[in-house]
C-alpha positions in Angstrom: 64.2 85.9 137.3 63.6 88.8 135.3 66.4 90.6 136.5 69.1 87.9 135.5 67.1 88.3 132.2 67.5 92.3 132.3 71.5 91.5 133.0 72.1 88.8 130.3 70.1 91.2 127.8 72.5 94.7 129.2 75.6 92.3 129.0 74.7 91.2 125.2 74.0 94.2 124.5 77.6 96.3 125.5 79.4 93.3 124.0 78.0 94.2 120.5 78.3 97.7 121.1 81.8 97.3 122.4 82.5 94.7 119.0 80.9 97.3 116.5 83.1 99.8 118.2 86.4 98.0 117.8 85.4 96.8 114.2 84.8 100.5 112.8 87.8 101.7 114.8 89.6 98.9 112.7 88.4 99.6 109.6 89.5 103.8 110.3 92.9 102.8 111.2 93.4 100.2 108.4 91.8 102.7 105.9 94.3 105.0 107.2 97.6 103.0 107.5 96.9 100.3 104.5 96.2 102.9 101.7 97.7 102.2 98.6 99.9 105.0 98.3 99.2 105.4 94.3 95.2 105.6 95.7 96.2 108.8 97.6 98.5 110.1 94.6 95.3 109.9 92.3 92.9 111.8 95.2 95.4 114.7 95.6 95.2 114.6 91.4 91.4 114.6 91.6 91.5 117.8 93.7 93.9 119.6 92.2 92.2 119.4 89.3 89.4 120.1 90.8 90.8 123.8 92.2 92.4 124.8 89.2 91.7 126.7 85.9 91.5 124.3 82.5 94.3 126.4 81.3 96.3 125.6 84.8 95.5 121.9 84.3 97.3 122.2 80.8 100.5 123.9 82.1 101.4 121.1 84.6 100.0 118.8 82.3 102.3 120.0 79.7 105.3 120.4 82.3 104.8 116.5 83.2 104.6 115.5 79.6 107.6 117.3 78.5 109.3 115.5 81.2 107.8 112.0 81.0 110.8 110.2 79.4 113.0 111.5 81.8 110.9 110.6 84.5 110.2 107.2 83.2 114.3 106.5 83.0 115.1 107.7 86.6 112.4 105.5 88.3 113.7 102.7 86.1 116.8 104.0 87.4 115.8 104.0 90.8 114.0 100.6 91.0 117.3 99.1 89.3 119.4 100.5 92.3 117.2 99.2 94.7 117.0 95.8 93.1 121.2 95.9 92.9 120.4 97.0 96.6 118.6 93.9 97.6 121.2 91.7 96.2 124.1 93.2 98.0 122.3 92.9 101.3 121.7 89.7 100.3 125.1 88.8 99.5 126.1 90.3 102.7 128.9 92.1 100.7 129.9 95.6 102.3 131.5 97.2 99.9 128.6 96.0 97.2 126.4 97.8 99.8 128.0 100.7 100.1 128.0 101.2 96.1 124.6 100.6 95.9 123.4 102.9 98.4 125.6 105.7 97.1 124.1 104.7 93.6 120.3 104.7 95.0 121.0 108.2 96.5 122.2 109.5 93.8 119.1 108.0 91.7 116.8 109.9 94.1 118.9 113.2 94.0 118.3 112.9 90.2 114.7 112.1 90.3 114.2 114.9 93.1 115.9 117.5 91.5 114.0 116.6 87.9 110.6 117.1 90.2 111.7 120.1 91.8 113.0 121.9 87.9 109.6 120.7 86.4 107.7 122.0 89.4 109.5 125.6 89.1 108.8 125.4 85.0 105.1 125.2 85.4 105.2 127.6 88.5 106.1 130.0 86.7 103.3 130.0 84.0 100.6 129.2 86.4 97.7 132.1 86.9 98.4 133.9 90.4 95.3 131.8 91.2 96.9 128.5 90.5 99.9 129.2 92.6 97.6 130.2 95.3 95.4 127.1 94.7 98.6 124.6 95.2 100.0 126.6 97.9 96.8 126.4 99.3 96.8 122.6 98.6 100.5 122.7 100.2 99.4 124.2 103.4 96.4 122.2 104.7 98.8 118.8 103.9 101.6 120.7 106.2 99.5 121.2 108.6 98.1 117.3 108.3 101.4 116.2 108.3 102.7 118.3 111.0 100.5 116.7 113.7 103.6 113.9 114.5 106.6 116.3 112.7 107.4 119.7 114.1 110.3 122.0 112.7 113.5 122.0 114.6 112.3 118.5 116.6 115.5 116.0 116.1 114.3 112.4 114.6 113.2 110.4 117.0 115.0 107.0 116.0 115.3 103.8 118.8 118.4 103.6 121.0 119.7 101.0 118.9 119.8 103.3 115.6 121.1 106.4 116.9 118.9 107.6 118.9 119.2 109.9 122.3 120.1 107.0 124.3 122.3 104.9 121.9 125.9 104.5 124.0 127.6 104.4 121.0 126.4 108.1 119.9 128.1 110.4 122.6 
């Protein structure tokens, strides 16, 4: 008797481990894959301004600033495309799709190119220790990133999109 005791007590006991287990591995990859994406904009903030000088922290700030308005149109810009975007889809209308793409591209070559100019302004007033700190910053989120990317690899889409074994891509 005491052994069927000793098993029932072993077997309760794995099936919480194995439940604790399988709820904190839930809670990691939910943590990882359900982040809001402005939470992880306002961390990278924190550290930055964390590594860097106050006078470095005035230069971007003052690159953004002078920028703001801009900014401010072309993602009004950009969610106005996508909106026109979901309407053509909607619609089922190809050659309203085929506008609105071209015009949500060219939305996010604007926005991209504003980022890039601003980023290049305050670059070049940053300390040589600033630059270092954000290339720093730079690196380490490469080398996060690079852990499912790798330079030269071709995008790995399903068959049906493109992809290696797509019959209608030869």
């Amino acid at each position: 008797m005491k052994l069927d005791k000793l098993v029932t007590l072993l077997g309760a006991a794995l099936f919480i481990s194995l439940s604790l287990n399988l709820f904190l591995a839930g809670l990691m990859a939910g943590r990882s894959y359900d982040e809001n994406p402005g939470a992880r904009w306002e961390r990278k903030d924190m550290h930055m301004r964390e590594r860097l000088s106050d006078s470095d922290r005035k230069i971007l700030k003052d690159a953004m600033q002078a920028n703001r308005a801009k900014f401010e149109a072309l993602k009004k810009g950009l969610d106005d495309s996508r909106s026109h975007l979901q309407e053509a889809m909607q619609a089922n209308d190809q050659d309203a799709l085929k506008e609105a793409l071209a015009d949500e591209t060219g939305k996010k070559e604007q926005l991209l190119r504003l980022m890039q100019d601003t980023r290049a302004a305050a670059l070049e007033k940053l300390s040589p220790e600033g630059r270092k700190t954000l290339q720093d910053m730079h690196d380490r989120a490469e080398e996060r990133s690079g852990a499912w990317r790798h330079p030269g690899d071709d995008l790995d889409l399903p068959p049906d999109l493109g992809g290696p074994d797509d019959p209608d891509v030869r």
